[in-house]
N, C-alpha and C positions, 0 to 999 in steps of 0.2 A: 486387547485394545485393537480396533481397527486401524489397516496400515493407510499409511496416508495416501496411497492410491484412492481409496472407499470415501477418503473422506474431502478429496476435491472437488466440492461445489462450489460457487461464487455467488457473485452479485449480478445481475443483471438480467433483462429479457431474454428468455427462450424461446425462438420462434414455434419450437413444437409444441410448446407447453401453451400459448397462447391459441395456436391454430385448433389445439386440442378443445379449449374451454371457449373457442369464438369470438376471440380478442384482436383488435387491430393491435399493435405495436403503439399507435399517436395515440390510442386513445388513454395508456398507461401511465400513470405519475410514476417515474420511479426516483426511489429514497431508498433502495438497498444499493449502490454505488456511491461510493465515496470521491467522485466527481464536481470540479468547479462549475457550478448551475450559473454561473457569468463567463463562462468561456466557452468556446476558445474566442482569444483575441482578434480583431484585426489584421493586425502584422501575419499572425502566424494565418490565419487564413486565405489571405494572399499572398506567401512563403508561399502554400503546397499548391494553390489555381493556378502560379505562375511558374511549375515547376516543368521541365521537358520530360513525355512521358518515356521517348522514344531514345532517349540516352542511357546506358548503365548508370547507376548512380556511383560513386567513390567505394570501389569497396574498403578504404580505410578509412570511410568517413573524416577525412581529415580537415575540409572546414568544418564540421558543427565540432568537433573534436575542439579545435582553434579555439571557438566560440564560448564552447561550455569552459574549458583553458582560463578563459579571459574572468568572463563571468562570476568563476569560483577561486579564481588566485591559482589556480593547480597548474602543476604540465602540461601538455597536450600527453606526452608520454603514459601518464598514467592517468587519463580518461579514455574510458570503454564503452562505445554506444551502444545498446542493445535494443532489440524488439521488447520492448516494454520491461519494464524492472524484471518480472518472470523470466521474463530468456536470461538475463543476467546471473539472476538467483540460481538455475538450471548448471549454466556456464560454470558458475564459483565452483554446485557441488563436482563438476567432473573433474574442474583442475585441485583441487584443495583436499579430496574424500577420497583416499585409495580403498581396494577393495577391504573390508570387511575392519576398518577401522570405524569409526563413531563421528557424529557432531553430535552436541547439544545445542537444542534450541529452547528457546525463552518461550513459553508457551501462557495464552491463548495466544497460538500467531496463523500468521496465514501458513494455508496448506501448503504451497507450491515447494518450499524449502524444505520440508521433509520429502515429497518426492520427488524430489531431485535427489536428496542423497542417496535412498534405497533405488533409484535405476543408476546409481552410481556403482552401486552395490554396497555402498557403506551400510551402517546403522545408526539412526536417528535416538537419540533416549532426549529429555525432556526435564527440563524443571518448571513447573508451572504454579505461576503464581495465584493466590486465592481470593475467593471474593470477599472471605471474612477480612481482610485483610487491603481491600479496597482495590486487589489486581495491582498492589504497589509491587514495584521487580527490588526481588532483595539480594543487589550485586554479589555481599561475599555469599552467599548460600552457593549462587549460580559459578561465581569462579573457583567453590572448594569442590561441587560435582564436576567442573569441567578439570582439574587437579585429576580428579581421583578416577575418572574413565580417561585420562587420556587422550581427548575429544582433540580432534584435528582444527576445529572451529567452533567459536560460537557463533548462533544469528542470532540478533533481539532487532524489536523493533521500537521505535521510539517518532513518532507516538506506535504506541501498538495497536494493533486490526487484532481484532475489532474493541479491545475496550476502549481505547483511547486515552491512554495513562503514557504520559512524556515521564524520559529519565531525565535528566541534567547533562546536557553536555559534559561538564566539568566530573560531574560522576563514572560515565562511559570511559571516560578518559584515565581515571586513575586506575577503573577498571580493565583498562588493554594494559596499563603499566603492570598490571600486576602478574598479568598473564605473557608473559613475552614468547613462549614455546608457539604459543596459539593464535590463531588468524582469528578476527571479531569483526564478524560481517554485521552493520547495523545498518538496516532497512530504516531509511529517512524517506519514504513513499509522503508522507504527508505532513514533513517538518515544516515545510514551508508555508502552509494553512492549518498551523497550530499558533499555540500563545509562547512555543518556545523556539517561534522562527528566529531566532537574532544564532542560536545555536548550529544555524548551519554553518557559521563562518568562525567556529572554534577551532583549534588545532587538535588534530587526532595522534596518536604516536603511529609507528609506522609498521604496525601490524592491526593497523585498521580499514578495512575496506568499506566505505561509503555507498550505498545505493539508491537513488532516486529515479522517481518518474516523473517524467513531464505530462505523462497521462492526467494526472491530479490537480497540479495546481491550471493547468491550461487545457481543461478539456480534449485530450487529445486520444479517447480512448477508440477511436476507429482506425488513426494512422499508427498509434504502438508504439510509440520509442522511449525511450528511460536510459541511462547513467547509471554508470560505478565512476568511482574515484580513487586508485589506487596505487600503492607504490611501480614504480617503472616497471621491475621486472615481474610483478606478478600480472601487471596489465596485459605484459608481451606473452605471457601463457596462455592469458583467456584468450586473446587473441588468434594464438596457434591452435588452441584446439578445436576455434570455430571454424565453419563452411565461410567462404565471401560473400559477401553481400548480405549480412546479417540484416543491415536496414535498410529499407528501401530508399528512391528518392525523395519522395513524399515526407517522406519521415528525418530526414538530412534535413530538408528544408524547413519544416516544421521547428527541431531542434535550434536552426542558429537563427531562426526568428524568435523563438520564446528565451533563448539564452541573452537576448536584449529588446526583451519584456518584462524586465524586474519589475518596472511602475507598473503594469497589471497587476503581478502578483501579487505585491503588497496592496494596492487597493482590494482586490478579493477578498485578501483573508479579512481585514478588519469586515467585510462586508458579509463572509460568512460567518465567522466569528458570531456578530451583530447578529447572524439569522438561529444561532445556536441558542442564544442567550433565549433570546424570546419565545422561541418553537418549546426549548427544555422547559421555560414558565409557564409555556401554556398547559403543557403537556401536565405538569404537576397539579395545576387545576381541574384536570380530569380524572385525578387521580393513576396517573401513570407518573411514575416519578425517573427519570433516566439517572445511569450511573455518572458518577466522575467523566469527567471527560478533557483535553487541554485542545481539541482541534475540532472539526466540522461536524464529527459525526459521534452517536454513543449509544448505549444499550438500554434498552429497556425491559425488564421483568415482567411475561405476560401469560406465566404458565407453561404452556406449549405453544412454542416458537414453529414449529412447522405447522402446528390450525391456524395461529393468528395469519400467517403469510399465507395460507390459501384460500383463507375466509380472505383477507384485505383485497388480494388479487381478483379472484371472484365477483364477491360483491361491489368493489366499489373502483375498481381498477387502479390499485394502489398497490405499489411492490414495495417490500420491506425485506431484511436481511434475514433470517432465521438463523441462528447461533447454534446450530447442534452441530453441524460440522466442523465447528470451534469447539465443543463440550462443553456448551451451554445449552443445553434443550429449552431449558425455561425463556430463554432472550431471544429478542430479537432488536437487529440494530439497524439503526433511521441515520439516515442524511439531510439534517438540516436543509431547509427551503426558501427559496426568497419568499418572499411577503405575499405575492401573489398567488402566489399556491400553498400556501401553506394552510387555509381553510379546508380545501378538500383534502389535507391530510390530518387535519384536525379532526375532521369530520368522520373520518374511516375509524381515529381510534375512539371518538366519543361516542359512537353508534356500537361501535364494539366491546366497548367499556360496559355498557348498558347489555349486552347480553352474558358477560359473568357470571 
C-alpha cells in the first residue's frame, strides 16, 4: 500500500499544471474544493482589510481564542488555533503518536492525518469502510481494531472527505465512552455545512478532541486558520510543542469575525444544501448518478477518476476532485454550485457523458 506521503494530493489549482496546459487561474470553474461558493462574509472581510500589518500578531491568539470560547460554549483553555485544520491535524499527530506506536484512522479520509503520523514516526493502519456498504462507519468494528492494536488514537471524520456520509453525534459519543484508554480525534471540517449541523453543539466525553476549519464554512482558504477543541491539558501540549506565531494576524482577525458570523453560516448551508439537491438531480438526469451524501459535496462514479479530471480541466476548464488518492480511482468528487454556474458544469459532465 502506498505510504500516505505518495498519496497527498488535494483539491484545488496548480499553478504549474495550468501554466503547463495554457490556463489562466479566472478562467477555471473549480468544484474539486469543498469551499463556501457564498463566502467569505463581509464582517470577515473587513476583519483582515482592517488588520495592522506592521504589528506581531498574539502569539496566543488569545482574542479569537476568547471568541471561538464564546461561540462554542468551551474554555478558552482548551481552544487551539491553527494554520488551517492541517496544521492541527499535524500538531495532534506529534503530541498524541510516540515513536513506533499506531493510530487508526477511519478511512476513506483525508490524507494529511496519516502523514502526520508516519513523520511522527508512528504507524498509521486503517479501517475502511466499503462502498457495498454505502461507506456507512461501522463504530464497533472500528473500536474492536482500535482494542486490539492498541492505537494511541482514533481519527474519523464526520462528514467524511470525500464521501460525505455523517455519523450521529450521539453515536461518536458512546463511541469515545467505550474507548477511554484512547484519544478520538473527529474532524468536523464540514459539520457546519452538513444536514447534521445541530450536532456540533452535542457533548463529547473528555477524551474527545474536536477539529474544525473556518476554511469551509467562510471561504477562508487563502488566510488558513481552523480550531480544535480540547480538554485543558491536552490543549496546553499542543500548545508547547508548537513554534509562536502559529497564526498569522490576518487569520486572528479573520477567526473572531467569523466566530460571530453564525447567521452566515447558517444561511450558506441551507443555500448550499439547496445547491446540492438540485446539481445531484440534475446530474442523475445525465445519467451520472452521485453517492450518498449528508453536506455540500459528493462522489460520483466515472470510471477513471484521473481522465475524467484532465479531460474536464482541459477541455472545458472545469476542476473536479479525482478519488484515487482516497482509493477510489473509479470517482471523482464535485462541489456543488450556485445556480449560476452550475450549467457549465453541467455542460462538461453531459459532453463527457456522451463520449463513453
Amino acid at each position: 500500500m502506498p505510504s500516505s506521503a505518495e498519496l497527498r494530493s488535494h483539491g484545488g489549482l496548480l499553478d504549474r499544471e495550468l501554466a503547463d496546459l495554457g490556463i489562466c487561474p479566472d478562467e477555471v470553474l473549480d468544484a474539486s474544493v469543498n469551499v463556501n461558493p457564498y463566502g467569505p462574509c463581509a464582517a470577515v472581510v473587513a476583519a483582515v482589510r482592517n488588520t495592522r500589518l506592521e504589528r506581531y500578531p498574539d502569539p496566543t491568539a488569545h482574542a479569537a481564542r476568547e471568541a471561538i470560547a464564546r461561540a462554542t460554549s468551551s474554555r478558552p483553555a482548551g481552544v487551539v488555533l491553527g494554520n488551517g485544520a492541517v496544521d492541527l491535524l499535524w500538531a495532534l499527530a506529534r503530541v498524541l503518536v510516540a515513536p513506533g506506536r499506531c493510530a487508526l484512522i477511519v478511512e476513506p479520509a483525508f490524507s494529511e492525518m496519516g502523514a502526520a503520523v508516519e513523520a511522527a514516526g508512528g504507524r498509521r493502519i486503517a479501517w475502511r469502510a466499503r462502498e457495498e456498504d454505502h461507506f456507512a462507519v461501522k463504530l464497533d468494528a472500528v473500536a474492536e481494531l482500535a482494542r486490539r492494536s492498541e492505537a494511541s488514537f482514533v481519527y474519523l471524520c464526520t462528514p467524511s472527505n470525500p464521501t460525505g456520509i455523517g455519523i450521529a453525534a450521539s453515536a461518536v459519543e458512546e463511541f469515545a465512552s467505550s474507548l477511554t484508554e484512547c484519544t478520538v480525534v473527529v474532524d468536523e471540517s464540514f459539520l457546519s455545512l452538513s444536514e447534521h449541523w445541530v450536532d456540533r453543539h452535542h457533548p463529547m466525553p473528555g477524551n474527545v478532541v474536536r477539529v474544525r476549519s473556518l476554511t469551509k464554512e467562510h471561504a477562508l482558504a487563502g488566510v488558513r486558520v481552523g480550531y480544535l477543541l480540547a480538554p485543558d491539558d491536552l490543549a496546553a501540549r499542543i500548545e508547547a510543542s508548537r513554534p509562536p506565531w502559529t497564526t498569522n494576524a490576518l487569520a486572528q482577525a479573520a477567526a473572531i469575525a467569523a466566530a460571530g458570523a453564525q447567521a452566515f453560516a447558517d444561511e450558506s448551508r441551507q443555500r448550499v444544501l439547496a445547491d446540492r439537491r438540485r446539481f445531484a438531480g440534475a446530474l442523475g438526469e445525465l445519467g451520472f448518478y452521485p453517492s450518498p451524501t449528508t453536506t455540500l459535496f459528493f462522489m460520483v462514479r466515472v470510471g477513471d477518476g484521473a481522465a475524467m479530471r484532465a479531460r474536464f480541466l482541459a477541455r472545458h476548464r472545469v476542476l473536479v476532485r479525482d478519488c484515487t488518492s482516497f482509493g477510489l480511482p473509479t470517482f471523482v468528487r464535485v462541489c456543488a454550485q450556485p445556480m449560476m454556474r452550475e450549467p457549465r458544469l453541467l455542460a462538461a459532465f453531459e459532453e463527457e457523458g456522451k463520449r463513453r
